[in-house]
VONU-477814 format. One record per residue (C-alpha): x, y, z; residue in three letters; residue number from 1. Coordinates in nm, 2 decimals. Example, Ala and Ser with C-alpha at 12.3 -4.5 7.8 and 13.67 -1.06 7.14 Angstrom:
<rs>
r xx->1.23; yy->-0.45; zz->0.78; res->ALA; n->1
r xx->1.37; yy->-0.11; zz->0.71; res->SER; n->2
</rs>
This chain:
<rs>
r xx->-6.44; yy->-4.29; zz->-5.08; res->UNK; n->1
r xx->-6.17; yy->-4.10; zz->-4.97; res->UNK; n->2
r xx->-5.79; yy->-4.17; zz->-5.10; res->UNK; n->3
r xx->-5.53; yy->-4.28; zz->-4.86; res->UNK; n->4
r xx->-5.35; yy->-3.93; zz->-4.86; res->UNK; n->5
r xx->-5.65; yy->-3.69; zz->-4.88; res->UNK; n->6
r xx->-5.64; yy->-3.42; zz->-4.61; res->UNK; n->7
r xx->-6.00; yy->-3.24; zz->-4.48; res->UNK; n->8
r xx->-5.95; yy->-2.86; zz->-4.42; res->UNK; n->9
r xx->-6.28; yy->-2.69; zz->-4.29; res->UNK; n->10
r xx->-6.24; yy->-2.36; zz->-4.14; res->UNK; n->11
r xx->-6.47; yy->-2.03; zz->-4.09; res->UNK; n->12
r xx->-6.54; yy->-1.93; zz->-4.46; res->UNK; n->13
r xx->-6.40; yy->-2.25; zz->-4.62; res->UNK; n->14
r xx->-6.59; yy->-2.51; zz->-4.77; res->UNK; n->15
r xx->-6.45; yy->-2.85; zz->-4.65; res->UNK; n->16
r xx->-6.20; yy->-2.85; zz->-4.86; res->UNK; n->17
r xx->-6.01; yy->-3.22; zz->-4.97; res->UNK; n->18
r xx->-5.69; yy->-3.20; zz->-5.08; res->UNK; n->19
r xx->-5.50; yy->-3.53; zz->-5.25; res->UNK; n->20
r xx->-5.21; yy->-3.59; zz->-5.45; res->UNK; n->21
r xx->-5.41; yy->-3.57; zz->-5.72; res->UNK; n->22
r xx->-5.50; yy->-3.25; zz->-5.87; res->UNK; n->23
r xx->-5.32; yy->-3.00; zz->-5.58; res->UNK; n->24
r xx->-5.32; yy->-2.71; zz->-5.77; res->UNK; n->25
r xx->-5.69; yy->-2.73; zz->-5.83; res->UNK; n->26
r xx->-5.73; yy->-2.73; zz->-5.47; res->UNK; n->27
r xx->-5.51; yy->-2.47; zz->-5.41; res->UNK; n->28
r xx->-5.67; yy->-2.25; zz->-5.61; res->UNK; n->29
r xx->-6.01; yy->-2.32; zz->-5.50; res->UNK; n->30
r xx->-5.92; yy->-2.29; zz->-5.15; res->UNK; n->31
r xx->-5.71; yy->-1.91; zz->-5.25; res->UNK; n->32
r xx->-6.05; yy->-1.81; zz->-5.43; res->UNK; n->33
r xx->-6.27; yy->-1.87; zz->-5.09; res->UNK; n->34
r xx->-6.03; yy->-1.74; zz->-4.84; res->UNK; n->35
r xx->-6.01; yy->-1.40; zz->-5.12; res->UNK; n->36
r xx->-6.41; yy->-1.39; zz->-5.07; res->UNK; n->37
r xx->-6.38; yy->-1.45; zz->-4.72; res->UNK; n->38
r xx->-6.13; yy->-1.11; zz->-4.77; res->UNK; n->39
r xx->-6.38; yy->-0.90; zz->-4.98; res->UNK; n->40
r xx->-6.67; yy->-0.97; zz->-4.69; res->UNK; n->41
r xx->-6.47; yy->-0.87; zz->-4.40; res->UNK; n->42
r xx->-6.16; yy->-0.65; zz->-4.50; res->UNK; n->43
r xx->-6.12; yy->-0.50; zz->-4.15; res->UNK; n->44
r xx->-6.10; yy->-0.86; zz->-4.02; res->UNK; n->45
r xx->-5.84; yy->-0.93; zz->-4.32; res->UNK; n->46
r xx->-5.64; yy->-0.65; zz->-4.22; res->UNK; n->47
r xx->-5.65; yy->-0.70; zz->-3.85; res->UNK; n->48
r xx->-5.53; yy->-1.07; zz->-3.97; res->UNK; n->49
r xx->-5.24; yy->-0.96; zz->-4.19; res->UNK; n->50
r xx->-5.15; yy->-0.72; zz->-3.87; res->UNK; n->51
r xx->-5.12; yy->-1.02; zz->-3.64; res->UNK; n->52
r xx->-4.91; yy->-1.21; zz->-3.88; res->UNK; n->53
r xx->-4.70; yy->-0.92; zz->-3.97; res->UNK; n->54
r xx->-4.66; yy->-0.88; zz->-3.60; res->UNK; n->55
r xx->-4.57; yy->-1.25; zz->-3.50; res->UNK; n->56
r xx->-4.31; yy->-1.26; zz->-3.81; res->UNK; n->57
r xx->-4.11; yy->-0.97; zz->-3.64; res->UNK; n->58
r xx->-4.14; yy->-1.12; zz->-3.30; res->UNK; n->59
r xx->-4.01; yy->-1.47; zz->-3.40; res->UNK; n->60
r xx->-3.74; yy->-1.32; zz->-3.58; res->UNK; n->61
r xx->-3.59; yy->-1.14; zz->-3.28; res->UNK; n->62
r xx->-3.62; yy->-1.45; zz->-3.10; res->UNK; n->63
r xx->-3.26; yy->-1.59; zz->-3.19; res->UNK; n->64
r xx->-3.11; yy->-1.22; zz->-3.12; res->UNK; n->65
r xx->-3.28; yy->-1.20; zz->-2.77; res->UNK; n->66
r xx->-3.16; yy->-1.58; zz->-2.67; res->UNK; n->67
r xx->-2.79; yy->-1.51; zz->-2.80; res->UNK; n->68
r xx->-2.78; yy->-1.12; zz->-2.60; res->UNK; n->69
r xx->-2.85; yy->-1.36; zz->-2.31; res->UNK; n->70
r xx->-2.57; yy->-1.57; zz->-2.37; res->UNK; n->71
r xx->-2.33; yy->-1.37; zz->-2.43; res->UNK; n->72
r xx->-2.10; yy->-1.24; zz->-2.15; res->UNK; n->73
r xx->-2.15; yy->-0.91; zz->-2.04; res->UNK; n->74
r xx->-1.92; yy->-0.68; zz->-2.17; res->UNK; n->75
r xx->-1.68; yy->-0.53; zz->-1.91; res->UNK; n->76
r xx->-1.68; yy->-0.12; zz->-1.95; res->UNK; n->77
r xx->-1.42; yy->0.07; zz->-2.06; res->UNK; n->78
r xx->-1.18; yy->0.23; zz->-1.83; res->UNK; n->79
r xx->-1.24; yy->0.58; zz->-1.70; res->UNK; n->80
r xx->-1.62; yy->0.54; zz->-1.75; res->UNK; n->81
r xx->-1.89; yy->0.45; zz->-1.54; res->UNK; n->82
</rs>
């Protein structure tokens, strides 16, 4: 029967996986191993993945920057220029 805290994780290429206080790092590990075969049978799909991530990373970190250009009050020119 399942503990209190255990967690089911089933996704494409994972074995439902349980994951409980007890023993964590086991589970970790076996979850790393299957996600690193799901890697070795479909490396373009791996890469296209890591892409994506890569991608959303760099978008979330402009985030702030792009909120706080839009809050900031526009800057008046300099004289003698247009």
């Amino acid at each position: 029967m399942p503990d209190a805290h255990d967690i089911a994780v089933d996704g494409p290429g994972l074995q439902n996986v349980s994951v409980s206080t007890k023993g964590v790092r086991a589970r970790i590990t076996e979850g790393a191993d299957q996600i690193a075969q799901v890697v070795r049978d479909n490396p373009k799909t791996a890469i296209a993945a890591g892409a994506a991530i890569a991608a959303g990373a760099v978008a979330a970190a402009a985030i702030p920057a792009i909120r706080a250009a839009k809050k900031a009050p526009a800057r008046k020119k300099a004289p003698g220029r247009k």
